[in-house]
C-alpha positions as CSV (number, residue, x, y, z in Angstrom):
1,X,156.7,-30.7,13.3
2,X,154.5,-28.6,15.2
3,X,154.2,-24.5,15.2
4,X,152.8,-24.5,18.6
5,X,149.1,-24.1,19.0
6,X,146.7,-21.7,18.2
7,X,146.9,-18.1,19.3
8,X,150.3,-18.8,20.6
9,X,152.4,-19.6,18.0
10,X,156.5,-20.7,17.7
11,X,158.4,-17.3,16.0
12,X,161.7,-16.8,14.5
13,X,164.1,-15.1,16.8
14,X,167.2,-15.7,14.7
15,X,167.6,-12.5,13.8
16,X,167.4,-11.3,17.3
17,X,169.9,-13.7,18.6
18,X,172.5,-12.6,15.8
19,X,172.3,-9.1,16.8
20,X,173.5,-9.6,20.7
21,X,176.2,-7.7,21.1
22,X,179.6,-9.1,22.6
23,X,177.9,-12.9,22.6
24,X,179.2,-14.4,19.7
25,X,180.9,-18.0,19.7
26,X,182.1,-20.6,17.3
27,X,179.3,-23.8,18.3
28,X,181.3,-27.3,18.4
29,X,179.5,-28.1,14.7
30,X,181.6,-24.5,13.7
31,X,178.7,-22.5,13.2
32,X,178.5,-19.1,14.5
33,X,176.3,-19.0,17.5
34,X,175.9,-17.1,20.8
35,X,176.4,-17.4,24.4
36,X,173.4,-18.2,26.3
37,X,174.9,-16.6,29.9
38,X,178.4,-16.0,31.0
39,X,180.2,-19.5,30.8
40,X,177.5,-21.2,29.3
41,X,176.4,-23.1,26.2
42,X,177.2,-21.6,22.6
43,X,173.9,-22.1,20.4
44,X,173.3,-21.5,16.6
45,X,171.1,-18.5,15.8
46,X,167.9,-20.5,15.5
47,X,168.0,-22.0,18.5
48,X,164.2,-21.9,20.3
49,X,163.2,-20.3,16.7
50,X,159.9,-21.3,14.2
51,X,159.2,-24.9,15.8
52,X,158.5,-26.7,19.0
53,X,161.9,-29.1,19.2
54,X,164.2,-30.7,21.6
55,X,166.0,-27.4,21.6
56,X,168.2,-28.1,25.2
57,X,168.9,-31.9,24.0
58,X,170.5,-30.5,21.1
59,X,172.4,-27.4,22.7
60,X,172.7,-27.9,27.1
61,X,176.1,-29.4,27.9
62,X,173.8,-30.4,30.3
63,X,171.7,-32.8,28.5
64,X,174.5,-34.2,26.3
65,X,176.2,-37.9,27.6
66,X,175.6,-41.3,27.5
67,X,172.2,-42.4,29.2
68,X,173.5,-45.7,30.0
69,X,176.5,-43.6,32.5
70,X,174.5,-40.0,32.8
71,X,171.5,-39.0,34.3
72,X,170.2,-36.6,31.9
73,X,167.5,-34.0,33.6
74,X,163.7,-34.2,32.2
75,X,163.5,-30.9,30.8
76,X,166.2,-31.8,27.6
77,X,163.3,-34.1,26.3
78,X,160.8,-31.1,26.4
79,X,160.1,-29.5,23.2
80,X,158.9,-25.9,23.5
81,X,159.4,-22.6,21.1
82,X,160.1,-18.7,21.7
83,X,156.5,-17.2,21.4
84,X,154.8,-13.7,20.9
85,X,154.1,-12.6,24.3
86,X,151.6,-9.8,23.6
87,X,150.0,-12.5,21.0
88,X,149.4,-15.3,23.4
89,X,148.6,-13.0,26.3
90,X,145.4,-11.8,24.3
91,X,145.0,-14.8,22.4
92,X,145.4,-17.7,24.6
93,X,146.0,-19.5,28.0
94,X,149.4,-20.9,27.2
95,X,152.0,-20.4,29.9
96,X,154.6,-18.1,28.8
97,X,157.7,-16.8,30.4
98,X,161.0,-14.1,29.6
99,X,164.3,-16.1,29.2
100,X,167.1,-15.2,31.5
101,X,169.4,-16.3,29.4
102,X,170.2,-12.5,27.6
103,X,169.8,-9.1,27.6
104,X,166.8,-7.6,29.8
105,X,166.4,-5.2,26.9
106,X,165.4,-7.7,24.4
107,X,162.0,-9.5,25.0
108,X,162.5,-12.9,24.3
109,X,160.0,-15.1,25.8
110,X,159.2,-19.1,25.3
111,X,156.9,-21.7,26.2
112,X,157.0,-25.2,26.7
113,X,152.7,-25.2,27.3
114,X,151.9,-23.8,23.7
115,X,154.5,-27.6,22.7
116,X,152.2,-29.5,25.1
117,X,155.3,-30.2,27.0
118,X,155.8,-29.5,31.0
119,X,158.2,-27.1,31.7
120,X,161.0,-29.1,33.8
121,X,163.3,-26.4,33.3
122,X,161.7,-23.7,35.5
123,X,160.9,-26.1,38.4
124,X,164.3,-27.3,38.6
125,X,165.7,-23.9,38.6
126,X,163.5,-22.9,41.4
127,X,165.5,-25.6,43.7
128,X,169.1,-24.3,43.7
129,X,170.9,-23.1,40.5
130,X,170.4,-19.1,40.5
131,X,173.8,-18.3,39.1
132,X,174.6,-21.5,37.0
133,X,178.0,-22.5,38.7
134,X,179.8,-19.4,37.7
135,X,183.1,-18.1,38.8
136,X,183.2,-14.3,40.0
137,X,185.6,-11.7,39.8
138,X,185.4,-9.0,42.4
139,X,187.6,-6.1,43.2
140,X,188.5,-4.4,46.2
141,X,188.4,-0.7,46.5
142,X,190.6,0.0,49.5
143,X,191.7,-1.3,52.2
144,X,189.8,-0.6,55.7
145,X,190.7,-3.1,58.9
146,X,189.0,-5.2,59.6
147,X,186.7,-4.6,56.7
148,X,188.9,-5.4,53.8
149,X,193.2,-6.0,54.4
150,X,195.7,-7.9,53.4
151,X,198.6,-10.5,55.0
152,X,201.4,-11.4,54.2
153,X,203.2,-15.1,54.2
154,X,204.8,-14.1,57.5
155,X,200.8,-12.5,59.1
156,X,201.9,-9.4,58.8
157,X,198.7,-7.6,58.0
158,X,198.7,-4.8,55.3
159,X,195.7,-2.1,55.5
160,X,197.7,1.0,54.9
161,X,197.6,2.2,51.1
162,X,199.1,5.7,51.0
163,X,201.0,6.3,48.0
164,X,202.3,3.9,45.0
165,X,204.6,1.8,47.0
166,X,201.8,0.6,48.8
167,X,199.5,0.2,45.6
168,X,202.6,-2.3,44.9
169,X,201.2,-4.4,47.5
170,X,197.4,-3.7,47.3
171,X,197.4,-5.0,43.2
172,X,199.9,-7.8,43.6
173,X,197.2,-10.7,43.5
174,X,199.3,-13.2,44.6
175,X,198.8,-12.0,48.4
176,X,195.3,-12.5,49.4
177,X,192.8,-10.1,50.5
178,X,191.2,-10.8,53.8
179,X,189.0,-9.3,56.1
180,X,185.3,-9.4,57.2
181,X,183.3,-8.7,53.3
182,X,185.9,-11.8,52.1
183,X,184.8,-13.9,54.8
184,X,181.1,-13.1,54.4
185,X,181.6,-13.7,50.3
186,X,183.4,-17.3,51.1
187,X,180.5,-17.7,53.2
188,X,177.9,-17.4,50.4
189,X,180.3,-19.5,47.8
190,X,179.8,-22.4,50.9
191,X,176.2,-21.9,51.0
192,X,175.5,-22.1,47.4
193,X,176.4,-25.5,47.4
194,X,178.6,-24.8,43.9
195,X,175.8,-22.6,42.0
196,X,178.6,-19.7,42.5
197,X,181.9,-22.0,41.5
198,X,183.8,-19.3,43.6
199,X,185.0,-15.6,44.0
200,X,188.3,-14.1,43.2
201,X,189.6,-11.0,44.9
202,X,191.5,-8.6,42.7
203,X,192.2,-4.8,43.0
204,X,190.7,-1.9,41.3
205,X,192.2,-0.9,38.1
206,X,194.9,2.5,37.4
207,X,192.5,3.9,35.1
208,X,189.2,4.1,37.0
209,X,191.1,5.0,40.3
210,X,192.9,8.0,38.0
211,X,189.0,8.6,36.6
212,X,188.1,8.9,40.7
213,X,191.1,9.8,42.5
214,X,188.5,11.2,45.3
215,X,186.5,7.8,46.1
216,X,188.2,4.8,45.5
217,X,185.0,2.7,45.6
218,X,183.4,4.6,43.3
219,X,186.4,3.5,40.9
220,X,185.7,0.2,42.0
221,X,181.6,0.5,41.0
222,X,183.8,1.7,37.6
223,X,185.5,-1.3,36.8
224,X,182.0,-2.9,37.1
225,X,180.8,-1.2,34.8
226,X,183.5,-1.3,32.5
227,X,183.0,-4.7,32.4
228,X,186.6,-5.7,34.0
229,X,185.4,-7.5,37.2
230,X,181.8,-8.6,37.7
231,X,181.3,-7.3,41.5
232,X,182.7,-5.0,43.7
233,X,182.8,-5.8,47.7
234,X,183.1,-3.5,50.8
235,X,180.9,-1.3,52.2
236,X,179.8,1.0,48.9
237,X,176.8,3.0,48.9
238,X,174.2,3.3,46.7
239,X,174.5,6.7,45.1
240,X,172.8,7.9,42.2
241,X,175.7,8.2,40.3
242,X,176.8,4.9,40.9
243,X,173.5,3.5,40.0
244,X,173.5,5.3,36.5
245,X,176.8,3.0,36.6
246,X,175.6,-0.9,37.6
247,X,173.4,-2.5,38.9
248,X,173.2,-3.0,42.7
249,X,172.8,-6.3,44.7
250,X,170.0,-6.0,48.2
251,X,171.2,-3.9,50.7
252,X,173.3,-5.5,53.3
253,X,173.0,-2.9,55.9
254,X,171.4,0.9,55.9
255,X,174.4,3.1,56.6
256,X,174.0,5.9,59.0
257,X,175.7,9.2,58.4
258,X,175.9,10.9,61.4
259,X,177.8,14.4,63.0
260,X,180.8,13.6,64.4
261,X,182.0,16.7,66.8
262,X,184.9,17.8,69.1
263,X,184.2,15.6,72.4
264,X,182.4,18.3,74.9
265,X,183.7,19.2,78.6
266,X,182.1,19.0,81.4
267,X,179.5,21.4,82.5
268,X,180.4,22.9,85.9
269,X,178.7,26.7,86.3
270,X,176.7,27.5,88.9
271,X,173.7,28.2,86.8
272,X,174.0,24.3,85.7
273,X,174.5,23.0,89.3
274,X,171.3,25.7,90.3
275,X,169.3,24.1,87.5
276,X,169.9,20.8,88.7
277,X,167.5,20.9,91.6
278,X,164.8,21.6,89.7
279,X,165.8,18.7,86.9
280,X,163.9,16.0,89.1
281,X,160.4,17.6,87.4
282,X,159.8,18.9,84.0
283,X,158.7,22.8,83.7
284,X,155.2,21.9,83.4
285,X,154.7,19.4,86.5
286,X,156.3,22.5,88.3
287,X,153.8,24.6,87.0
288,X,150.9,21.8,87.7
289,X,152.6,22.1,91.5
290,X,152.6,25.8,91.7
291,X,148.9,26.0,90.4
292,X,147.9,23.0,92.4
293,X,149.4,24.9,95.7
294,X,147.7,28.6,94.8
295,X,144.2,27.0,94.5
296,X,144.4,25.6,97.6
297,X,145.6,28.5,99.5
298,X,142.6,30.8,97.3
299,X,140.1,28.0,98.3
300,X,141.4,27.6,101.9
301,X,140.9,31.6,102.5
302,X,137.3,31.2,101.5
303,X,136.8,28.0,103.7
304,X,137.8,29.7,106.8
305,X,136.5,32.1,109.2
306,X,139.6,34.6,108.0
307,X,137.4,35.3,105.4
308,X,135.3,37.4,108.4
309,X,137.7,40.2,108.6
310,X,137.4,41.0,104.7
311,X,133.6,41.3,104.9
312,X,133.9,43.4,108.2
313,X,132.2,47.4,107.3
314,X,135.8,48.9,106.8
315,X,136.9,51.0,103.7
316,X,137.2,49.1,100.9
317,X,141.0,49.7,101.1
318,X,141.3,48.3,104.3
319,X,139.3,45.1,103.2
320,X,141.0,45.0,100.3
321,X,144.2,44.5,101.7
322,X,142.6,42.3,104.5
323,X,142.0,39.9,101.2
324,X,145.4,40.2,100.0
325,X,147.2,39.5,103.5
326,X,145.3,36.7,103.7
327,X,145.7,35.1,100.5
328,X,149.4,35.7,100.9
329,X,149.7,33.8,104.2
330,X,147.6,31.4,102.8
331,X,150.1,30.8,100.1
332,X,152.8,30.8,101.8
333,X,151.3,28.6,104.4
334,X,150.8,25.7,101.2
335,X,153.8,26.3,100.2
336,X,155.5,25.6,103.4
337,X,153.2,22.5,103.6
338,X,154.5,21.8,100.9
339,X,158.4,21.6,101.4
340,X,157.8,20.5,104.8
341,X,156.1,17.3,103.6
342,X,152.7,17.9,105.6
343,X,149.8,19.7,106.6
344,X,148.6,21.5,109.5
345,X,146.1,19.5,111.6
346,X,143.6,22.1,112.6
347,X,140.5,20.4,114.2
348,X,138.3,23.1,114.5
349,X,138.8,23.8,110.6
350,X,135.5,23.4,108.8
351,X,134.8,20.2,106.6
352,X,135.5,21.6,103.0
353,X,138.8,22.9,104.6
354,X,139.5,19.5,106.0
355,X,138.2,17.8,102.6
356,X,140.7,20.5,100.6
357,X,143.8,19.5,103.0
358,X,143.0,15.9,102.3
359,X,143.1,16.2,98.7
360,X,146.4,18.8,99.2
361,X,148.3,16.4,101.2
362,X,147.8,13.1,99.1
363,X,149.1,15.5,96.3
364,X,152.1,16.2,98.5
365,X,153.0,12.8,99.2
366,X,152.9,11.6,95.7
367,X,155.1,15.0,94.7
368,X,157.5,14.5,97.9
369,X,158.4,11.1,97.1
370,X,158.5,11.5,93.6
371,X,160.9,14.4,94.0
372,X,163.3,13.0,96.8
373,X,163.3,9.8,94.6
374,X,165.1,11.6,91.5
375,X,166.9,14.3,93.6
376,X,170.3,12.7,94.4
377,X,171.0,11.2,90.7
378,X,170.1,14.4,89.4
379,X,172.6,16.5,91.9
380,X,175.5,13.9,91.5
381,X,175.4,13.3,87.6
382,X,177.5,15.4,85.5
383,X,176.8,17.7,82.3
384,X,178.3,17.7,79.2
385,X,178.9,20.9,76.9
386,X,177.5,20.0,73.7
387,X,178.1,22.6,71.3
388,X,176.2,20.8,68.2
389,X,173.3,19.1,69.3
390,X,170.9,19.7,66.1
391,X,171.7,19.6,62.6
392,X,169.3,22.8,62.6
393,X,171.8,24.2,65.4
394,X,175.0,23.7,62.7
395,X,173.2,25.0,59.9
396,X,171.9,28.3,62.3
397,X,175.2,28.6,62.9
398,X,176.9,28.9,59.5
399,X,179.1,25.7,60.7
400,X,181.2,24.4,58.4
401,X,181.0,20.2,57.7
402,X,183.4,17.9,56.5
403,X,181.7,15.0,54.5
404,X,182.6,12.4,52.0
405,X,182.6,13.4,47.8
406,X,180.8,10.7,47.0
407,X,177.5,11.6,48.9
408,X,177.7,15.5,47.4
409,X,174.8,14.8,45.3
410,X,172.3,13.6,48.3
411,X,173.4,15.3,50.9
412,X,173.8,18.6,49.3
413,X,169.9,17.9,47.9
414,X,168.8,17.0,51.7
415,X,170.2,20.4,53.8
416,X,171.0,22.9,50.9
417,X,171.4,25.1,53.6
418,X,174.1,23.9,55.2
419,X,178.0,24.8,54.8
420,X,179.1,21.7,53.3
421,X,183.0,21.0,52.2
422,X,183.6,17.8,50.4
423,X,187.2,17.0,50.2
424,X,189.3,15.6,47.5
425,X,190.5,12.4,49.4
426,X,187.5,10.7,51.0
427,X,187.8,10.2,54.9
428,X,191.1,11.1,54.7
429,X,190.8,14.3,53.2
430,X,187.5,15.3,55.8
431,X,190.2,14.6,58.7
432,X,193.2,16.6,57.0
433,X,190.2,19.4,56.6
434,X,189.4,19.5,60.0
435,X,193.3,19.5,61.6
436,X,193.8,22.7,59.0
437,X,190.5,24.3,60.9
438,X,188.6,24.1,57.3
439,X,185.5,22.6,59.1
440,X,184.5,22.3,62.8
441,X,182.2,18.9,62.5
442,X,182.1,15.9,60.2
443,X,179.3,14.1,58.8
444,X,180.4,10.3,58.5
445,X,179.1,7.1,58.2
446,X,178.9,4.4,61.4
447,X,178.9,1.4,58.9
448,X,181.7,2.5,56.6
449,X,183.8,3.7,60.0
450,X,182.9,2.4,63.8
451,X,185.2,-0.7,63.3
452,X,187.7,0.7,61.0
453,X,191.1,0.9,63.3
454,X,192.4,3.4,61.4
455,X,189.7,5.7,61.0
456,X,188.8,5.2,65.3
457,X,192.4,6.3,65.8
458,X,192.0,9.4,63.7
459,X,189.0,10.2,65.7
460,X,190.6,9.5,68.9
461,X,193.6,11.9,67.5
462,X,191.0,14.8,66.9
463,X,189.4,14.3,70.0
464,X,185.8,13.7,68.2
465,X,183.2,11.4,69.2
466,X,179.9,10.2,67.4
467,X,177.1,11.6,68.0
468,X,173.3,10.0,67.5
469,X,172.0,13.4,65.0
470,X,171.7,11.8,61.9
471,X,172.4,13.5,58.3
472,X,171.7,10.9,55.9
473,X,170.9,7.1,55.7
474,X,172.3,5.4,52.9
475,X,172.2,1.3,51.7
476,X,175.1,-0.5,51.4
477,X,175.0,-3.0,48.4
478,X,177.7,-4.4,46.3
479,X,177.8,-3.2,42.6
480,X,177.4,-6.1,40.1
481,X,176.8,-6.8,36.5
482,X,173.0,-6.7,35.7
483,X,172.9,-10.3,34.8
484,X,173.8,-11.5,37.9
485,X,172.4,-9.1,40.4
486,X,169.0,-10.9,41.2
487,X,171.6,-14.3,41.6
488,X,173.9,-13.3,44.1
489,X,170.7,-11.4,46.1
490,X,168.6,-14.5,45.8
491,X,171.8,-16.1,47.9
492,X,172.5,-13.0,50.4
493,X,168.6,-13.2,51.2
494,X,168.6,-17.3,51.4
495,X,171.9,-17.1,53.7
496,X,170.5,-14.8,56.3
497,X,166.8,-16.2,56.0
498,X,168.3,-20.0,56.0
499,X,171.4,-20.2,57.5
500,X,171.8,-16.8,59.6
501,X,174.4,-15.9,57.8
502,X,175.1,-12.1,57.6
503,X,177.3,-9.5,57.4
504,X,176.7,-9.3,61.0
505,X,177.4,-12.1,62.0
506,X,180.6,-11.9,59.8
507,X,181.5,-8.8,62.4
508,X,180.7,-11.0,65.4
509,X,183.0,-14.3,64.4
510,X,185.3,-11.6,63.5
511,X,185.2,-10.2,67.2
512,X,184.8,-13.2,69.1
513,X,188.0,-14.4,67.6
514,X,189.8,-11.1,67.4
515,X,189.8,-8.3,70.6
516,X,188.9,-4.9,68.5
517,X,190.0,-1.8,70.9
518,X,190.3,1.9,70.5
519,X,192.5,4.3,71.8
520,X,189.3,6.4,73.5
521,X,185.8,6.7,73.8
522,X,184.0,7.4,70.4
523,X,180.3,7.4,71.0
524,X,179.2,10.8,72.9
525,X,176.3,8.4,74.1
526,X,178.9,6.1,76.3
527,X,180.2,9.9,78.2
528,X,177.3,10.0,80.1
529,X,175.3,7.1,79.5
530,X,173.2,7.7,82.5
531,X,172.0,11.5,81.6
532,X,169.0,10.4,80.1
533,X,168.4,6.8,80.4
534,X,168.5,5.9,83.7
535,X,167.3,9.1,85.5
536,X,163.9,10.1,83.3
537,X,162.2,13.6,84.9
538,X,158.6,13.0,86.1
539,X,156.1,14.6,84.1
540,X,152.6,15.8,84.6
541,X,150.9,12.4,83.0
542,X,153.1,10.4,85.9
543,X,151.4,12.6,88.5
544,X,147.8,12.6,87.3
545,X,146.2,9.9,90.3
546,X,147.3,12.7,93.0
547,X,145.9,15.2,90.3
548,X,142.7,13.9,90.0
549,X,142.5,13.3,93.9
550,X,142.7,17.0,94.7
551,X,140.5,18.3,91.8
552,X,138.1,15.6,93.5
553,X,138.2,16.9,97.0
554,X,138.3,20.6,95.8
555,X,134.7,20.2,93.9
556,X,133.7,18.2,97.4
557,X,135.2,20.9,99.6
558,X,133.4,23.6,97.4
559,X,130.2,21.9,97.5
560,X,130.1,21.4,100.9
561,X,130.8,25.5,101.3
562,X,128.4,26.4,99.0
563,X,126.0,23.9,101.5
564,X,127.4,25.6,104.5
565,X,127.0,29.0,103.3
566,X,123.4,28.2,102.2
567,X,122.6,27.6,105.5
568,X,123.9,30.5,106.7
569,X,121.5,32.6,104.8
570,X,118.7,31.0,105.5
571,X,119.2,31.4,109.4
572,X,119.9,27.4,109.8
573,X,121.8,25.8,111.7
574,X,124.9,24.4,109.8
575,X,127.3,21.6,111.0
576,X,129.6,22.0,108.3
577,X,131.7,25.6,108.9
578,X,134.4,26.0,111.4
579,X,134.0,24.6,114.9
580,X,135.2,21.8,116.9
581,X,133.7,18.3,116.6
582,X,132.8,18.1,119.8
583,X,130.1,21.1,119.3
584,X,128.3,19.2,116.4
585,X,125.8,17.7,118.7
């Protein structure tokens, strides 16, 4: 009988087997043993222990049965021992891995090389069997249509749980629970081809909802934990309270908690409809077009003859305001251009004039058309008064928010600042708070609420609508026993990846076969849809080919005065100041 070979010896884990706690069965032989998972075989203490044996021919249901009628898989006939990790990891090559089959606190790890046998049972885990064709137990916190509900014999749907005559209904197992998270579940029982046996729905217990009577879900990751159910379903957050609870499956979705606020009016002031015309442009192309029109009324007053009068032997006074009369007409000259869509045509002007103009009206076309292009959707559209618009805004403000209990620990840690109010009740309680005035917005989440009827029609009531600032962003999960988390996540990830099965597309077969409507509009977005989107303001960096084309002809203009100029002073003749073309030659 071999030990295993060298530097990687077979140990005795009896001792450690006999110490799991809640494990212990009765083997068919009447030996005391333990349970290798939940459901599964009941082995004696030394099973895998001191020797490298047949340990899965003697112990696997799964390798017991006649050969002549059975198919028995290849790795029963594989001997192989539980080894020293730290040992064999200095010591030799031998291929060495943890079992699965207990508690991730004890580290128990075998080999089949160190046996000289091929490990069968790894590769034919890797095909399909994660969870080892177990049957589930998972509650259901609450109800929330479409989400998670009830129906009766007769399809009359129950989502309302209010007081203890509906809890009557809501733990009476015998009436199904339905509802988009069941479907999506049933989904994954399908897809697993019998590695999960199947999933019962059952309620949350009395005691953990009396433990939590301010988060029912919470209550819910309780029963987890306590060991009553193996899972919880429905859109529960990861929290690090419940985390110090259970363990959590992969997100199914990243939950956005956002402000929810009264639903605004409609601007209709005349400072708003004033503002308007100039919406077309930001601030800084209108500074780019005033600047763009005083340099060429500055550079025009140099480039004509005007400039004659200033340099005339008068008083400095007098010339001095010769300067600024001209400089005025010159601007308001531009500006006229400007508005008027054109330019002057002056052909006795000198060429840098006629080069600056050229540059000046290309830069008005470009403006002109860009302007008029924008100007009527900006004039028609309508404003809305949004009173909240920031988070920074409601926390200036001293403004009291509404949000769940069972985000206090996060969201208080995230904007300390703020005026937070956590009511006892969950959602329900946030609204109650708000119709007594307690708080003017809500933080809530779009997962756990946009297509929960009840919750819309509360909004609707309040007049609120959803807005796009965003508070907190929090996964949704569902709570499960630790051994069976990385299971049920390994068939969530091969649904989506392999199937395109999601909770998603749960919500869309749920909507294609049922019309979901609400009483109003909840999305502040959808009020006016069109204010940003469709009608973006032109901005500098749109305008910088008509830009450049005026800084070009002014440096061609000036260069040409300077020339011009140049000429004069040296007594030539120059063909470049004002005259007509016709006196060139």
């Amino acid at each position: 009988m071999s030990s295993g070979n060298e530097g990687c010896n077979c140990i005795n884990q009896t001792s450690v087997l006999a110490s799991l706690q809640n494990r212990d069965c009765t083997t068919a032989t009447g030996k005391p043993g333990v349970y290798l998972n939940l459901g599964g075989s009941c082995v004696t203490y030394d099973y895998g222990s001191s020797a490298c044996l047949q340990h899965d021919l003697l112990h696997d249901p799964n390798c017991q049965g006649d050969l002549s009628t059975t198919t028995i898989p290849p790795y029963c006939f594989q001997s192989w021992c539980y080894v020293n990790a730290n040992t064999c990891k200095k010591k030799s090559d031998e291929k060495i891995k943890k079992t699965l089959y207990f508690s991730p606190q004890n580290d128990i790890f075998y080999s089949y090389s160190t046996c000289n046998s091929t490990d069968y049972f790894s590769q034919g885990s890797d095909s399909k069997s994660v969870v080892g064709g177990l049957s589930v137990t998972a509650s259901i916190p609450d109800y929330q249509y479409p989400m998670m509900n009830k129906q009766l014999p007769d399809g009359t749907l129950i989502y309302e749980w209010a007081d203890d005559s509906d809890y009557m209904y809501y733990s009476d197992d015998t009436i199904p629970f339905g509802g988009i998270y069941i479907d999506y579940i049933n989904e994954l029982v399908k897809i697993s081809n019998g590695d999960i046996q199947n999933v019962t729905f059952t309620h949350t217990s009395r005691a953990s909802l009396k433990q939590y009577p301010s988060s029912r879900f919470t209550a819910a990751v309780q029963d987890v934990e306590n060991g009553l159910v193996d899972m919880a379903v429905g859109p529960l957050w990861i929290t690090g309270q419940r985390l110090k609870m259970t363990t959590f499956t992969v997100p199914l979705v990243y939950d956005k908690t956002v402000l929810v606020i009264p639903k605004p009016g409609q601007k209709s002031n005349l400072a708003y409809e004033t503002k308007k015309v100039l919406e077309p442009f930001t601030y800084g192309l209108w500074g780019v077009v005033i600047a763009v029109t005083v340099a060429a009324a500055l550079l025009s007053v140099w480039f004509s003859d005007r400039e004659m009068v200033a340099k005339s032997k008068r008083a400095w006074k007098k010339r001095r305001a010769a300067y600024f009369r001209l400089i005025l007409d010159a601007i308001l000259e531009k500006g006229m251009f400007f508005f008027s869509a054109g330019i002057e045509q002056d052909t006795g002007a000198s060429l840098p004039h006629k080069v600056l103009m050229f540059g000046f009206g290309f830069f008005i076309l470009i403006s002109v058309s860009a302007y008029v292009a924008n100007l009527a959707a900006f004039l028609t559209r309508s404003g809305l008064e949004i009173s909240y618009g920031t988070m920074r805004e409601v926390i200036d403000g001293n403004i009291p928010i509404c949000c769940h209990s069972a985000l206090e620990e996060e969201i208080r840690q995230k904007w300390p600042k703020a005026n937070w109010i956590f009511p006892y009740d969950g959602f329900n309680g946030m609204f109650d708070a708000y119709h007594r005035g307690e708080c003017k917005v809500l933080a809530i989440g779009r997962e756990d609420t946009i297509m929960n009827i009840d919750y819309l029609k509360r909004v609707c009531e309040h007049d609120l609508v959803y807005t796009d600032v965003l508070v907190h962003e929090n996964p949704i999960a569902f709570p499960i026993r630790p051994e069976l988390a990385a299971a049920f996540s390994y068939w969530m990830y091969a649904a989506e990846k392999t199937h395109g099965v999601s909770l998603e597309s749960a919500k869309q077969a749920f909507i294609e076969r049922n019309e979901i409507k609400t009483q109003c509009e909840v999305e502040l977005s959808n009020l006016n849809v069109k204010e940003d989107d469709d009608f973006p303001r032109v901005k500098p960096e749109n305008m910088i080919l008509p830009i450049m084309a005026f800084v070009a002809c002014v440096f061609t203009a000036v260069a040409l005065q300077l020339i011009h100029e140049w000429k004069r002073k040296k007594g030539r003749k120059s063909s470049i100041g004002r005259k007509s073309t016709l006196d060139i030659f």
